[in-house]
Every structure is written in structure tokens, then in C-alpha cells.
Backbone as a chain_set.jsonl record, in Angstrom:
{"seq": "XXXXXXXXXXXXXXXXXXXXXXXXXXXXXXXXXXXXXXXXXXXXXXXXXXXXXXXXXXXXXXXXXXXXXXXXXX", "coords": {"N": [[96.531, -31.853, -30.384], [94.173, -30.877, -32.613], [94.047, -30.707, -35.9], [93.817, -27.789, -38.263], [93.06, -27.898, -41.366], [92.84, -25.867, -44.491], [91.682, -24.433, -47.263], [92.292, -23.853, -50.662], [90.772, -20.922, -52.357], [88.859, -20.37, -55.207], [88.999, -18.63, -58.27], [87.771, -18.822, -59.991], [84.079, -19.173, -61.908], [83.477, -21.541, -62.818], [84.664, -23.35, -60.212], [83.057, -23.074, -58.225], [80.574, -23.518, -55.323], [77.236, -25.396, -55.953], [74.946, -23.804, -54.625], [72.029, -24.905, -54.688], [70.702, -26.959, -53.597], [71.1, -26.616, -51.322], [69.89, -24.272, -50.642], [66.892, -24.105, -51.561], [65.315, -25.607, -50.159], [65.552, -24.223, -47.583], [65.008, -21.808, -48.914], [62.04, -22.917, -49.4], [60.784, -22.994, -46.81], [61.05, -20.508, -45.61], [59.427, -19.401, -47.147], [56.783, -20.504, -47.017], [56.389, -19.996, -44.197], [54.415, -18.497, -41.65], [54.952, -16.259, -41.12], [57.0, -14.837, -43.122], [59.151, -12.484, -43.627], [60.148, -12.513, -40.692], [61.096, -15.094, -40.951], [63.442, -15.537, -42.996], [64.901, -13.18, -41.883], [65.655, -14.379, -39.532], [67.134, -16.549, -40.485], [69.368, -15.274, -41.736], [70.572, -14.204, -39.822], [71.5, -16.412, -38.101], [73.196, -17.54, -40.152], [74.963, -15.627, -40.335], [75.968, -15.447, -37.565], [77.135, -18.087, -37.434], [78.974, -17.973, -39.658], [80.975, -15.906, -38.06], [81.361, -16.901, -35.889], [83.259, -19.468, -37.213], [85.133, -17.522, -38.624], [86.191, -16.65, -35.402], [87.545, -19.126, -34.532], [89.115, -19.968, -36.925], [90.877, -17.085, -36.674], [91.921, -17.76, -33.73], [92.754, -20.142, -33.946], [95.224, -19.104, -36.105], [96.532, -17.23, -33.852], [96.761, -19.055, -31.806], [98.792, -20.68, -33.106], [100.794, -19.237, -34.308], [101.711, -18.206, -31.215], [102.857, -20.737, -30.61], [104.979, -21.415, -32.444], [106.275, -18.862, -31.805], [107.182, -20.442, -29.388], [106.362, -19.63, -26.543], [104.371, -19.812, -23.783], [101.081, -20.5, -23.427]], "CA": [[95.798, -30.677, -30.824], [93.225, -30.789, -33.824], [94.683, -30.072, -37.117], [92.74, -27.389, -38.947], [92.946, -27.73, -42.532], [93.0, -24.655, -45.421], [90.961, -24.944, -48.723], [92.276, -22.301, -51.678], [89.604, -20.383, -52.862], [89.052, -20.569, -56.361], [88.141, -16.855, -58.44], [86.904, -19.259, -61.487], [83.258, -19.553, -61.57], [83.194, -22.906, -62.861], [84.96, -24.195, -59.551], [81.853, -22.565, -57.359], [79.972, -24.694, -55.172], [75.846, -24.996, -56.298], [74.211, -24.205, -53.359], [71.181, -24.945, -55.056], [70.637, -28.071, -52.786], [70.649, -26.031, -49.999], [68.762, -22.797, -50.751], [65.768, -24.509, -52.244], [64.734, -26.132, -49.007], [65.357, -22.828, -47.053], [63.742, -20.808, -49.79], [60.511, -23.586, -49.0], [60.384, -22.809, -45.347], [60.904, -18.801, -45.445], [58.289, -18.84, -48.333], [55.8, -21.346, -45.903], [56.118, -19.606, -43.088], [53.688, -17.965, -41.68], [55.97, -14.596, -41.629], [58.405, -14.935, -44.054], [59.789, -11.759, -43.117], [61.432, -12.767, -39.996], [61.766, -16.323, -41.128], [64.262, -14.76, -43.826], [65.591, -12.756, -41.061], [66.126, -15.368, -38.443], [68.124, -17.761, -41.342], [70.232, -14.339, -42.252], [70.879, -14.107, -38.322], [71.858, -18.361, -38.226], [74.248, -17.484, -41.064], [76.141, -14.909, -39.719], [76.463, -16.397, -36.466], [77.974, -19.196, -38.331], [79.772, -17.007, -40.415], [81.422, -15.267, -37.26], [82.007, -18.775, -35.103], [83.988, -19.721, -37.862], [86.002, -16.802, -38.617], [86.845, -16.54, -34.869], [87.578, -20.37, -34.838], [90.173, -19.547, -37.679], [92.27, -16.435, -35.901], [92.745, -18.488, -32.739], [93.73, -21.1, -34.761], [96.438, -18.613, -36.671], [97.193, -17.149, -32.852], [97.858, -20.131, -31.519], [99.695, -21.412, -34.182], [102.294, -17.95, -34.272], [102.323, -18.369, -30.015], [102.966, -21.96, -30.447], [105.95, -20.669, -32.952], [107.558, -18.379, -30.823], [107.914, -21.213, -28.098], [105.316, -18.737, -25.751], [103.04, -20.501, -22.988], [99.488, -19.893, -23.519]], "C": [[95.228, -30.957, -32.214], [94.144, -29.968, -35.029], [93.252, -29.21, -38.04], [93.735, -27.076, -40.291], [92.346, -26.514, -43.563], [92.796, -25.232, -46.689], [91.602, -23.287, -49.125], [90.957, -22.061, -52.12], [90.37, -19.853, -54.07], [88.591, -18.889, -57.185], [87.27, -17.26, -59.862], [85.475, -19.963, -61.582], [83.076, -20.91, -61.928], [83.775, -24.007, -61.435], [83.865, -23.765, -58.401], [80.837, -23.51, -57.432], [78.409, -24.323, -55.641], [75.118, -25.443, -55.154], [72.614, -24.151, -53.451], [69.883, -25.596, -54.214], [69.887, -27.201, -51.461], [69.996, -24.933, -49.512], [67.228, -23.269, -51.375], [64.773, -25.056, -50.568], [64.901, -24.733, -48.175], [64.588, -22.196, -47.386], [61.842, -21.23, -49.571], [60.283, -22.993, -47.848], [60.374, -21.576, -45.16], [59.426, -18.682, -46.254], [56.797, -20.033, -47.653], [55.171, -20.967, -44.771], [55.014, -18.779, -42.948], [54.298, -16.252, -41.361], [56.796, -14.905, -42.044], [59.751, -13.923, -43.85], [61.043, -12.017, -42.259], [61.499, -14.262, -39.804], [63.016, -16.243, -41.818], [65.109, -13.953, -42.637], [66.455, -13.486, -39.703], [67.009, -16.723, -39.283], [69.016, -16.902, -41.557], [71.465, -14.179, -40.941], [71.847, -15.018, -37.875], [73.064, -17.757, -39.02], [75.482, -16.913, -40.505], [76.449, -15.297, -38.417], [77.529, -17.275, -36.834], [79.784, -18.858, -38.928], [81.251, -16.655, -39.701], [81.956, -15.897, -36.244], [82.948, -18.949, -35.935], [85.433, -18.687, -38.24], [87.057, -16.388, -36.636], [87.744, -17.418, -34.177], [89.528, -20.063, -35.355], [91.323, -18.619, -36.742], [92.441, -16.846, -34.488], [93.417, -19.226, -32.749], [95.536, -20.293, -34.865], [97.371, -18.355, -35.234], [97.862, -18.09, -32.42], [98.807, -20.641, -32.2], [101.316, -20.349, -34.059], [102.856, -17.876, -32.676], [103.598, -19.753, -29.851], [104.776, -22.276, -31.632], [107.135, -20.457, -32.152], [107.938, -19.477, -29.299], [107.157, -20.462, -26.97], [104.159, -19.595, -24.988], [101.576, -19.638, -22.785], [99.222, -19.632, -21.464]], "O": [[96.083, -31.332, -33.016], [94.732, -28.889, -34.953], [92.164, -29.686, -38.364], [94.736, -26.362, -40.35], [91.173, -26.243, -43.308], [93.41, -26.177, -47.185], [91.561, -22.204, -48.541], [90.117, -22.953, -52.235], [91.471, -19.328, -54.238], [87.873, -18.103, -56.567], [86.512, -16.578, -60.553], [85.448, -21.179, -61.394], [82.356, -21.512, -61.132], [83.478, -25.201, -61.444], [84.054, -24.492, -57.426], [80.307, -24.103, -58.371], [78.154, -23.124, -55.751], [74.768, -26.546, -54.735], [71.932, -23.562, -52.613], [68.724, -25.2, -54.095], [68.78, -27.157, -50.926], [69.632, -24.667, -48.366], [66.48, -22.317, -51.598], [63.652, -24.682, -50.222], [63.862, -24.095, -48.341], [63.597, -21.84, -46.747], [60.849, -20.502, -49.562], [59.29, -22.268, -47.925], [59.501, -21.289, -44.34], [58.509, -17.933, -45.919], [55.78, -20.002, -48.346], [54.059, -21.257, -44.33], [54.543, -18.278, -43.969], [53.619, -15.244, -41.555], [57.643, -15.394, -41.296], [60.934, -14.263, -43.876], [62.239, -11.922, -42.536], [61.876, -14.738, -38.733], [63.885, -16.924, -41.273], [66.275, -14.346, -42.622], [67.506, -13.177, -39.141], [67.428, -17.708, -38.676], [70.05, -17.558, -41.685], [72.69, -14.08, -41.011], [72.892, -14.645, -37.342], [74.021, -17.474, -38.299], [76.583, -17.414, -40.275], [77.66, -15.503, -38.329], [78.705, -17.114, -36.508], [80.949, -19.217, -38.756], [82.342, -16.878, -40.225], [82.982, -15.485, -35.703], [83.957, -18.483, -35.406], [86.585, -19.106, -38.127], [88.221, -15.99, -36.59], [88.586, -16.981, -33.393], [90.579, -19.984, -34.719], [92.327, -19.102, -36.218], [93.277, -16.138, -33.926], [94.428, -19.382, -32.064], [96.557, -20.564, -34.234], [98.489, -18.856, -35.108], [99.084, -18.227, -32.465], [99.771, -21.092, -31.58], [102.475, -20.682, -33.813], [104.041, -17.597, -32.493], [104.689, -19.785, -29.282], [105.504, -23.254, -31.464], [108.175, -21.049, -31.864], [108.772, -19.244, -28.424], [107.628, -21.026, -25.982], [103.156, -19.989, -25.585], [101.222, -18.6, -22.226], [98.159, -19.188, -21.03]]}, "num_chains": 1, "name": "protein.A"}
């Protein structure tokens, strides 16, 4: 079974990543497009998708992990 690994999150802005890199090239292509509107809307869309994969990723993880605990067959 895949080990999923846990990063602390930091509350000190100097340890915050600069997603400078990666909003600059986005920011080109929303601001290119020929509707920016729902180019901006369709990257907001992408995100949270993302966002929401990941978080449900995570509590199956934790589930399994507390089934896998109690000794409990999936």
C-alpha cells in the first residue's frame, strides 16, 4: 500500500511558498485569452477540482488507516 506522507504547515510568512512562478504564466493566458472571463473561471474550476481530489484522497487515506487499525476488512 502507498505511503502517504504529511507536510506541517507553517503560520510564518517567511516559510510561504512564492507562487509567483506559477501565477505569472496563468495570469498570461487568462489575460490573452480571448475571454478572460471564463478563462479565469475555468482555472478557478481546475483548482478546486484539484483542491477537492486531494482532500478526498486524504480522508480515505485517514479511513483506511483507522479501519486498517481496528483490524476491520474493507
Amino acid at each position: 500500500m502507498p505511503v502517504m506522507r504529511t507536510n506541517q504547515v507553517s503560520s510564518d510568512p517567511a516559510a510561504t511558498y512564492d507562487l509567483t512562478p506559477f501565477i505569472e504564466p496563468l495570469a498570461s493566458y487568462i489575460c490573452s485569452a480571448d475571454r478572460p472571463k471564463e478563462a479565469l473561471l475555468s482555472a478557478l474550476s481546475a483548482l478546486f477540482d484539484e483542491v477537492q481530489g486531494t482532500h478526498r484522497a486524504t480522508l480515505m487515506h485517514i479511513a483506511t488507516s483507522r479501519v486498517e487499525s481496528l483490524g476491520l476488512a474493507l
